[in-house]
C-alpha positions in Angstrom: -17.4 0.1 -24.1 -13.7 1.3 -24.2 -11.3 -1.6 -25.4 -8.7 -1.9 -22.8 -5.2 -2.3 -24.0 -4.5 -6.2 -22.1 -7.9 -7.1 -22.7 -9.6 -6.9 -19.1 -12.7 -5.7 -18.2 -13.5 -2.1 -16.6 -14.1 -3.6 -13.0 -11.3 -6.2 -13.6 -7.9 -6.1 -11.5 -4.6 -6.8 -13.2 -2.9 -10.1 -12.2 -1.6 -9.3 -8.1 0.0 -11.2 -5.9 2.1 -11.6 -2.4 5.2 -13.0 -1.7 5.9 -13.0 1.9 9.8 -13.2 3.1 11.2 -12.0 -0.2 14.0 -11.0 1.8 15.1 -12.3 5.3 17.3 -9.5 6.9 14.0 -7.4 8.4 11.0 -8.5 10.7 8.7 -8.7 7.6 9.2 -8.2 3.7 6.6 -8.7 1.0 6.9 -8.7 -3.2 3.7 -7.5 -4.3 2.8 -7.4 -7.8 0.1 -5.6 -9.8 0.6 -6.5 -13.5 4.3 -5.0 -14.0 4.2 -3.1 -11.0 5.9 -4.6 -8.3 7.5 -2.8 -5.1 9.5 -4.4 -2.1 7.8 -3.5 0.9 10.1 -4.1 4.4 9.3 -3.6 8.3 11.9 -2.7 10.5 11.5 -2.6 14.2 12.6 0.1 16.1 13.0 0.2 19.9 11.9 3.8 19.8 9.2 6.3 19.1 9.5 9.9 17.5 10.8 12.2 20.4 7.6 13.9 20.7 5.9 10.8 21.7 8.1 9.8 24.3 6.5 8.7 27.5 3.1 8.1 25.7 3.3 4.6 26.1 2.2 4.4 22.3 4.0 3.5 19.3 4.0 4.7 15.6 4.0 3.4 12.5 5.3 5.8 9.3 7.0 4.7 5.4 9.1 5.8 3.1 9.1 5.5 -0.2 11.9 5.5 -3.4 11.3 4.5 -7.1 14.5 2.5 -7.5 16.8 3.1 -10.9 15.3 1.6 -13.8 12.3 0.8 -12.2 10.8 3.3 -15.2 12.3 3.7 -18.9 13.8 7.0 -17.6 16.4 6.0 -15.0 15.4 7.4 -11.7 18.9 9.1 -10.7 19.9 9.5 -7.0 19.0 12.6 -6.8 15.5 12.4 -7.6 15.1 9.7 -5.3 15.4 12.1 -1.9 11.9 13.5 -0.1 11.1 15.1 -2.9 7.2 17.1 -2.7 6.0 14.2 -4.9 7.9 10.9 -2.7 6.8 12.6 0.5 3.6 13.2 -0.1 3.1 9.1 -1.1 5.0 8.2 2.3 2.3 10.2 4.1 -0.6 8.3 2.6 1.0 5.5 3.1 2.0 6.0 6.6 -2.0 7.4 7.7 -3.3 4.6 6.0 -1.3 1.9 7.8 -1.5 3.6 11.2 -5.8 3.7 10.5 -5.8 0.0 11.3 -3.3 0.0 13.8 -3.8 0.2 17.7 -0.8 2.5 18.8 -1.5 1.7 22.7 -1.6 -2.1 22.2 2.5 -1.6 20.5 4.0 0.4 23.2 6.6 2.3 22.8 8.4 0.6 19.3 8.3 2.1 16.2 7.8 0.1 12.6 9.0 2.1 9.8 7.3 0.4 6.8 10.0 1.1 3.1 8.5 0.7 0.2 11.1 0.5 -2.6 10.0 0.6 -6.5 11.1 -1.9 -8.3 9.0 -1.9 -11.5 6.8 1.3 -12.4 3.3 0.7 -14.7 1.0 2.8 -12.4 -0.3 2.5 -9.3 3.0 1.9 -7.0 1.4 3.8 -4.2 -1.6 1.7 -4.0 0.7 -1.2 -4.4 3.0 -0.1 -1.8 0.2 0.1 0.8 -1.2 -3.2 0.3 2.1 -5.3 0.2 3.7 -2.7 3.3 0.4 -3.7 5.0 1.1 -7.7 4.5 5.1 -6.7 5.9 3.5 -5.0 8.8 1.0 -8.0 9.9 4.5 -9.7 9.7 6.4 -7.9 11.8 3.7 -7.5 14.2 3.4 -11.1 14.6 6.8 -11.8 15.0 7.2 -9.6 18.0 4.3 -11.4 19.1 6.6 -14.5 18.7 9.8 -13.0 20.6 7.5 -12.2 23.8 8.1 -8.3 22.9 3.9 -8.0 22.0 0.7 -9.6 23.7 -1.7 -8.8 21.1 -1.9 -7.9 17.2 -2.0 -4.2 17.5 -3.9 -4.6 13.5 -7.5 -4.3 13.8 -8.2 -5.2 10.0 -7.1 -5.2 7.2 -5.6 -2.3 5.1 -5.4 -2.1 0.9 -5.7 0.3 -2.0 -6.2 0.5 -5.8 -6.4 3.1 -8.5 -9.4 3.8 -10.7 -10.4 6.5 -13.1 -12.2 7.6 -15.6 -10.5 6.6 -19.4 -12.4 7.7 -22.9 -15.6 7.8 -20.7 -15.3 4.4 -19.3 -15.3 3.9 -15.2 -11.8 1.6 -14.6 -10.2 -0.6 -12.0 -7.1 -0.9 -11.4 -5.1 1.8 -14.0 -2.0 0.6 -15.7 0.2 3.8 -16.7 -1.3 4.1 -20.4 -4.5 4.8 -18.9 -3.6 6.5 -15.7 -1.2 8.6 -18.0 -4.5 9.6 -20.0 -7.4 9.2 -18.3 -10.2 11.7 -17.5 -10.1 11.2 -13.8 -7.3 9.6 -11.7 -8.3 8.4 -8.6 -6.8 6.0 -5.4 -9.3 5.0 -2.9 -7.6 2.9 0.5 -10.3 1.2 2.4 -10.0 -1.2 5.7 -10.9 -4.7 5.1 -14.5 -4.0 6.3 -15.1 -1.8 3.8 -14.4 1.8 5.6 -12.6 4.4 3.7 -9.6 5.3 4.6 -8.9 7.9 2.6 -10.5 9.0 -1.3 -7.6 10.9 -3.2 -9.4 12.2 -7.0 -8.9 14.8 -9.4 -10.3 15.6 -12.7 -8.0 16.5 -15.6 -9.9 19.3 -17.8 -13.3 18.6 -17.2 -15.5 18.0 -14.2 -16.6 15.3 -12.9 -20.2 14.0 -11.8 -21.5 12.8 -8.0 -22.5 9.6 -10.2 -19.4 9.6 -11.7 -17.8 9.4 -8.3 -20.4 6.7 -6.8 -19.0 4.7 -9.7 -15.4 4.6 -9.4 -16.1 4.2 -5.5 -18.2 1.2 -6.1 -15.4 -0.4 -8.6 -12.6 0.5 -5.8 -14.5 -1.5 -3.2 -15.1 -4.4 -5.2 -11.4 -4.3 -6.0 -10.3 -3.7 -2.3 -12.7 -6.9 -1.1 -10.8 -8.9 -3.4 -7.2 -7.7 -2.5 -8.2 -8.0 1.1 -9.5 -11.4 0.7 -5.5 -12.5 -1.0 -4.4 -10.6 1.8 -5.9 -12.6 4.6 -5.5 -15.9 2.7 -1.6 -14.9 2.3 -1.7 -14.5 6.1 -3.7 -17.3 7.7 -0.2 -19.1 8.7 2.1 -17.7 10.8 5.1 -16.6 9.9 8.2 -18.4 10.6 9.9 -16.6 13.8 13.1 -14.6 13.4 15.3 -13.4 15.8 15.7 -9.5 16.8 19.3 -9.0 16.5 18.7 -9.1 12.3 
């Protein structure tokens, strides 16, 4: 058995949690933490849809993403931090995964743009940036609910991710960035809070990897997802308190 560097087991999450209203100037906002990892995640509300969805009577959902200076020991400059190949393909997984468990007819036509903003880096900030953008979102959702703008909660479950991989042979929840930075297989697995997969992102760094192999780190990321969903639910079983629109 491989020693991990703080101690936890293989099918062991780092230390998480959710702090809902971190800041009070957007419809929702959550500080979510994975070990040192922690990203501000914010909803905005827009009375709009993308131009080629006008008319549909549907609404859209879509992130972006930024790793903030000095969220890593090499200061992430300004101009780094534009869509970059890298940034947008994170905003993209993050944007498909959040608008898999959202009902686009049941928002109209309003747009939620989901920004996910770095502000520590030790692996996993795009799993982390879905789960807490997902808490912002249930927000938001609920506070047009509030203001009369939405009849129903357009969220039909939950939505969360984690990181496993494959370090000095070892199947691993949850990597940190000594082992993601090192491991034999890097994977990020987003499932719905029923257990569906959303999406399975994996690769293999030298060598191969087995169908056994895979079963293995799928079966850690759902035991990791139940648990994240479960904080995520308990983190949301009150209501919000309501804002006003004009913020």
């Amino acid at each position: 058995m491989v020693q991990r560097s703080d101690g936890r087991q293989h099918d062991e999450l780092r230390p998480f949690s959710f702090v809902r209203d971190f800041t009070t100037m957007t419809m929702g906002s959550c500080l979510v933490s994975f070990g040192r990892t922690r990203v501000l995640c914010t909803a905005s509300v827009e009375d709009d849809v993308p131009r080629w969805m006008k008319g549909s009577g549907q609404g859209w959902v879509t992130a972006e993403y930024s790793m903030l200076p000095g969220s890593s020991p090499d200061r992430i400059d300004r101009e780094r931090r534009g869509p970059k190949g890298r940034t947008q393909e994170i905003e993209r997984l993050i944007g498909r995964s959040l608008r898999a468990v959202t009902d686009m007819s049941l928002l109209g036509e309003t747009s939620i743009r989901l920004d996910c903003d770095v502000l520590e880096a030790d692996g996993g900030t795009r799993t982390a940036s879905i789960c807490g953008a997902y808490v912002a979102l249930h927000d938001a959702c609920t506070r047009l609910i509030q203001a009369g703008r939405l009849t129903t909660l357009p969220l039909t479950t939950e939505c969360a991710a984690i990181s496993v991989g494959i370090v000095g042979g070892q199947p691993m929840l949850d990597l940190p960035y000594p082992e993601d930075s090192t491991a034999d297989v890097d994977c990020n697995v987003i499932m719905n809070g029923t257990g569906g997969l959303i999406e399975v992102q994996g690769t293999a760094e030298g060598n191969t990897f087995s169908r056994s192999e895979l079963d293995a780190l799928l079966d850690l990321a759902a035991g990791g997802v139940a648990s994240i969903t479960a904080a995520q639910r308990s983190v949301l079983s009150e209501a919000p308190a309501p804002l006003t629109l004009d913020r």
